[in-house]
Structures are given as C-alpha cells and as structure tokens.
Z-matrix of the N, CA and C atoms (Angstrom, degrees):
N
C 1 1.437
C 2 1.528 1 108.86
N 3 1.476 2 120.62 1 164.98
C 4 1.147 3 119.41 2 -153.54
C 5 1.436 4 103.27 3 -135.67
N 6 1.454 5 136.76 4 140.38
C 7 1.309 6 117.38 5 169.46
C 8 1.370 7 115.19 6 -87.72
N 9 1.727 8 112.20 7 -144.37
C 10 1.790 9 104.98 8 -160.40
C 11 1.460 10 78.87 9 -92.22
N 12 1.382 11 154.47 10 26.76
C 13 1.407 12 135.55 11 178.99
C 14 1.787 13 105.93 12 -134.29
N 15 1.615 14 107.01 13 13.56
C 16 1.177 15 116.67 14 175.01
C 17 1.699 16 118.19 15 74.09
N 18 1.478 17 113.05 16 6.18
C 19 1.200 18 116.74 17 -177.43
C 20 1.692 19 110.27 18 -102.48
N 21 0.872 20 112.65 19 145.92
C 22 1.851 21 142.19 20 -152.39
C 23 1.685 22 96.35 21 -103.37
N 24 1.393 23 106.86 22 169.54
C 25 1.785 24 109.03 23 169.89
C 26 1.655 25 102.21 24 -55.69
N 27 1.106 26 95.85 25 -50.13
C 28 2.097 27 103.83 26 -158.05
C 29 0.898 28 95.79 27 -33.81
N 30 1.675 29 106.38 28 -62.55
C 31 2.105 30 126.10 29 -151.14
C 32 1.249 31 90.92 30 -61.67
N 33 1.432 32 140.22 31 -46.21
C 34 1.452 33 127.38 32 170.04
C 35 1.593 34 138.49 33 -58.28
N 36 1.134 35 110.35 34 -29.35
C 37 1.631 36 143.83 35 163.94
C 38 1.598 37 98.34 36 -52.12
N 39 1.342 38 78.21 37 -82.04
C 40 2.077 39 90.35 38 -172.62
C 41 1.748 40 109.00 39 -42.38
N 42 1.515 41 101.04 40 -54.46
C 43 1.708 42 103.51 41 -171.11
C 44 1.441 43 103.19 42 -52.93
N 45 1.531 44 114.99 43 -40.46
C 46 1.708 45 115.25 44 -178.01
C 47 1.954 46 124.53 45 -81.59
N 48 1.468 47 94.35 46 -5.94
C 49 1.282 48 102.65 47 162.99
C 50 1.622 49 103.30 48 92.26
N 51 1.255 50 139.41 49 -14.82
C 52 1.173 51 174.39 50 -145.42
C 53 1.576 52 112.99 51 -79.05
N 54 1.648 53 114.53 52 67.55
C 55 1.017 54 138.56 53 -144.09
C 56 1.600 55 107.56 54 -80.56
N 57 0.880 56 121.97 55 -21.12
C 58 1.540 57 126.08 56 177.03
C 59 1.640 58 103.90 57 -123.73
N 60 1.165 59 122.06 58 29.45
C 61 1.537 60 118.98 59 156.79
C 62 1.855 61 98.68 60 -114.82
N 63 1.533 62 117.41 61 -29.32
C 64 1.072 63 128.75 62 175.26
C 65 1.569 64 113.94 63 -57.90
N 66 1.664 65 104.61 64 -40.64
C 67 1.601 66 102.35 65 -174.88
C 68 1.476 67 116.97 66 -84.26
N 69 1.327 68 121.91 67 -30.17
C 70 1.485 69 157.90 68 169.09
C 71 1.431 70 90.71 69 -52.74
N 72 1.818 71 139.09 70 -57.05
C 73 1.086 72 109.99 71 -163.07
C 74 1.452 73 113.42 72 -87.82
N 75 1.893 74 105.87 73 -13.45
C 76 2.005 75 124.48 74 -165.38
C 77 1.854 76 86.86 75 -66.66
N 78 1.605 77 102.68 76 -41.46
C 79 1.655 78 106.37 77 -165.28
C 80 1.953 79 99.38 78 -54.48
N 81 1.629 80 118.45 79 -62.74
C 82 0.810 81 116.77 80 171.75
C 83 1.489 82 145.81 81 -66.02
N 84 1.704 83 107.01 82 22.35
C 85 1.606 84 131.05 83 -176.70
C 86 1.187 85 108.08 84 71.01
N 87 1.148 86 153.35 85 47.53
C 88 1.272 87 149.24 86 -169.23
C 89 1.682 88 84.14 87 -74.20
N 90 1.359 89 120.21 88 160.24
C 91 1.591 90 144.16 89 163.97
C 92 1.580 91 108.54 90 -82.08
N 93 1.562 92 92.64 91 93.52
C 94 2.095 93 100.74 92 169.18
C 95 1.400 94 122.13 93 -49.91
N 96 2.078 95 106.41 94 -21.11
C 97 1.679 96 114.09 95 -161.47
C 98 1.415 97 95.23 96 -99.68
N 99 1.603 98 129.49 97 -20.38
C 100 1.630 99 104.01 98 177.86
C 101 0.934 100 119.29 99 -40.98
N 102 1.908 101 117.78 100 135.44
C 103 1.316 102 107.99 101 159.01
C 104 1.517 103 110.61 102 -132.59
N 105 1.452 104 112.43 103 155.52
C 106 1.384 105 128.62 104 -166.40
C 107 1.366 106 113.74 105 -67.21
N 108 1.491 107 122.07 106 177.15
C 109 1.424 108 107.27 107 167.55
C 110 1.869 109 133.92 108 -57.34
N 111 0.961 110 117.18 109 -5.33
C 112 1.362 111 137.23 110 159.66
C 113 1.383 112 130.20 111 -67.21
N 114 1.639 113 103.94 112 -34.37
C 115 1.318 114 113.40 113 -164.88
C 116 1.487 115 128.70 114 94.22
N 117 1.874 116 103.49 115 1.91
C 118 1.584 117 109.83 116 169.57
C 119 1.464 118 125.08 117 -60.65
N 120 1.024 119 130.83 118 163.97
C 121 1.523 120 116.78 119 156.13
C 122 1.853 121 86.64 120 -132.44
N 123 1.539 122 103.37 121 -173.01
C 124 1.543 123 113.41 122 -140.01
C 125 1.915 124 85.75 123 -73.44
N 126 1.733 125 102.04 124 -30.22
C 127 1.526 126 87.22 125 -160.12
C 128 1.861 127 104.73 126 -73.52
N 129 1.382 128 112.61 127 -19.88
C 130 1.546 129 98.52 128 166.35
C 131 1.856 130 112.46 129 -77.19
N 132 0.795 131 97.47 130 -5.84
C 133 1.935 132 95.96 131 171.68
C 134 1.655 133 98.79 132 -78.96
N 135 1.279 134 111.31 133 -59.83
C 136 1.757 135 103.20 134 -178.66
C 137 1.256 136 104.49 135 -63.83
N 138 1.072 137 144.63 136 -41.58
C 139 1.612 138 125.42 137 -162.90
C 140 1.739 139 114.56 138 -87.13
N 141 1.506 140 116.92 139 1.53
C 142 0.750 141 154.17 140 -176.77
C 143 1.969 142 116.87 141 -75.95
N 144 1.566 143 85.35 142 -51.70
C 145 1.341 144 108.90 143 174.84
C 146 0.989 145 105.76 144 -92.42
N 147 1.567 146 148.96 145 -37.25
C 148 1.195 147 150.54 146 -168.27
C 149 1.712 148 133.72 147 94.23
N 150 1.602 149 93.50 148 23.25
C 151 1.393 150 134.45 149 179.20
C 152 1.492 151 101.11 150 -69.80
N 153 1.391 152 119.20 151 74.44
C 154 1.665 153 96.23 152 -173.95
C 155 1.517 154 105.97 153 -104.45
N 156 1.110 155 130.90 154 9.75
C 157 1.461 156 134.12 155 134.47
C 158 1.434 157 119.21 156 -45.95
N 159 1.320 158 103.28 157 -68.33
C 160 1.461 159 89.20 158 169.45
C 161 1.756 160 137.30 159 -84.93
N 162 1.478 161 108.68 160 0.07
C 163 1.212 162 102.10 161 151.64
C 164 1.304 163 121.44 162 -63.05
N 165 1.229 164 113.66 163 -55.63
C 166 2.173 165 117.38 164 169.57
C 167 1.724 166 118.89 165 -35.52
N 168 1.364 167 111.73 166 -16.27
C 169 1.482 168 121.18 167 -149.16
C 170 1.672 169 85.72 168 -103.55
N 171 1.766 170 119.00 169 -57.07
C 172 1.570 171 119.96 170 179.12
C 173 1.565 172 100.17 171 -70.34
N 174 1.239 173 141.78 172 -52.97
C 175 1.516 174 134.11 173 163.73
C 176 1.331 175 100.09 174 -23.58
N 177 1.522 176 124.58 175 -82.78
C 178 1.476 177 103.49 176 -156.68
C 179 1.768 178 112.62 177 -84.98
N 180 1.272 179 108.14 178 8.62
C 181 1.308 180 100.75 179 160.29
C 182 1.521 181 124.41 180 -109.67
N 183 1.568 182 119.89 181 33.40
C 184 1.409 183 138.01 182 139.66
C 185 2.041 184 90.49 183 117.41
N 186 0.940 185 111.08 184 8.68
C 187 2.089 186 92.64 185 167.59
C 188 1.281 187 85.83 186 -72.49
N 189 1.729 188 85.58 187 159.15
C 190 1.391 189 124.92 188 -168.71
C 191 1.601 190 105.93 189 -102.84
N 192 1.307 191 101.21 190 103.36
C 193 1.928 192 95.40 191 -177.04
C 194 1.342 193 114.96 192 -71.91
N 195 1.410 194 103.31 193 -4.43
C 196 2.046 195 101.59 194 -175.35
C 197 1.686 196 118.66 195 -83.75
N 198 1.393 197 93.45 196 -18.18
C 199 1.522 198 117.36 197 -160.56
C 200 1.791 199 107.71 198 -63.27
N 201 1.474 200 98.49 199 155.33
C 202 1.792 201 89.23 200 -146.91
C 203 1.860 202 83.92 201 -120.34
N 204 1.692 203 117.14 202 142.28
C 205 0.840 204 83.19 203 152.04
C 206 1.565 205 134.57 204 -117.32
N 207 1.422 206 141.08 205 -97.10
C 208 1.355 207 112.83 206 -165.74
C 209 1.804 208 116.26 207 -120.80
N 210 1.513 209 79.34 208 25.57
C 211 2.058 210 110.54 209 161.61
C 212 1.324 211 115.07 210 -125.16
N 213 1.698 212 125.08 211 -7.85
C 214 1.633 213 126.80 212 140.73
C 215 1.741 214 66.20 213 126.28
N 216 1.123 215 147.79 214 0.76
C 217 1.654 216 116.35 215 -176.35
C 218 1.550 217 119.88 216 -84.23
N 219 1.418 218 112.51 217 129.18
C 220 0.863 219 117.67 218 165.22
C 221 1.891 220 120.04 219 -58.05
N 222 1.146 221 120.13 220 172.50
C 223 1.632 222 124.84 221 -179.67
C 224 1.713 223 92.06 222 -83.55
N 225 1.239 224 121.88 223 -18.42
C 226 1.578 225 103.89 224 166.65
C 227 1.702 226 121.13 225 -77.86
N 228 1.072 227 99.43 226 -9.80
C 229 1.757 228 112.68 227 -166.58
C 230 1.321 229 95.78 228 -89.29
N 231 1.531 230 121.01 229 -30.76
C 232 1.717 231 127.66 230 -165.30
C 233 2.226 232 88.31 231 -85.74
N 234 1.312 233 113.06 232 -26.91
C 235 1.702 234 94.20 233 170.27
C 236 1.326 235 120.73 234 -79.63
N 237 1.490 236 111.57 235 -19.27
C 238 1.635 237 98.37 236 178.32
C 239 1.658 238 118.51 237 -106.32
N 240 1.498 239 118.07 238 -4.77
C 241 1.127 240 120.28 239 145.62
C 242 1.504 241 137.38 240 -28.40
C-alpha cells in the first residue's frame, strides 16, 4: 500500500536506513519497483541516504539500479549529489 506521496513501507525503511524492517519486508515480498510520486523506488531512497548496506540488500533482492526517476536520476546519481 502506498501513501498520499506514493511511498510504500520499503521507501520508508530504506529512506530511514532501517535495516531489519527492510529485510522483514524483502522476506515478506515487498515490491523493489514501487515508485513514489517522484518516481523513486526504495533503492533510490537508500542510496539517497547513504545506506549502502541496504542498497546491496534491494540490489540483490531484484531493485533495479538503472531505473530513473522523474528528473532521469538514477539511485547512483542520488550518492554523488
């Protein structure tokens, strides 16, 4: 489920760095591709924050690191920002 800004548990997890609510929701299938009203999904919220534990954690549990959101940045563009 999504709130009024299109963001999901994960995208909140990830943005808060929140490493065992992150695995707790991957365990329970959470969706790596939601994206918020922006066009984030959770792994540009963690890389964002500088969570790169848990960016490695949505990587190998299938987010898409290429994925753009709705200013063309990738979640690598949100670390060197």
């Amino acid at each position: 489920e999504q709130d009024r800004h299109g963001q999901t548990a994960l995208h909140l997890a990830a943005f808060h760095g929140n490493e065992s609510m992150i695995q707790l929701l991957l365990d329970h299938k959470a969706r790596t591709d939601c994206r918020d009203a922006q066009g984030r999904t959770a792994l540009h919220m963690a890389a964002a924050g500088g969570h790169f534990s848990n960016v490695r954690r949505l990587i190998n549990s299938g987010a898409d690191a290429n994925c753009v959101d709705v200013r063309g940045r990738t979640p690598l563009a949100l670390v060197v920002e």
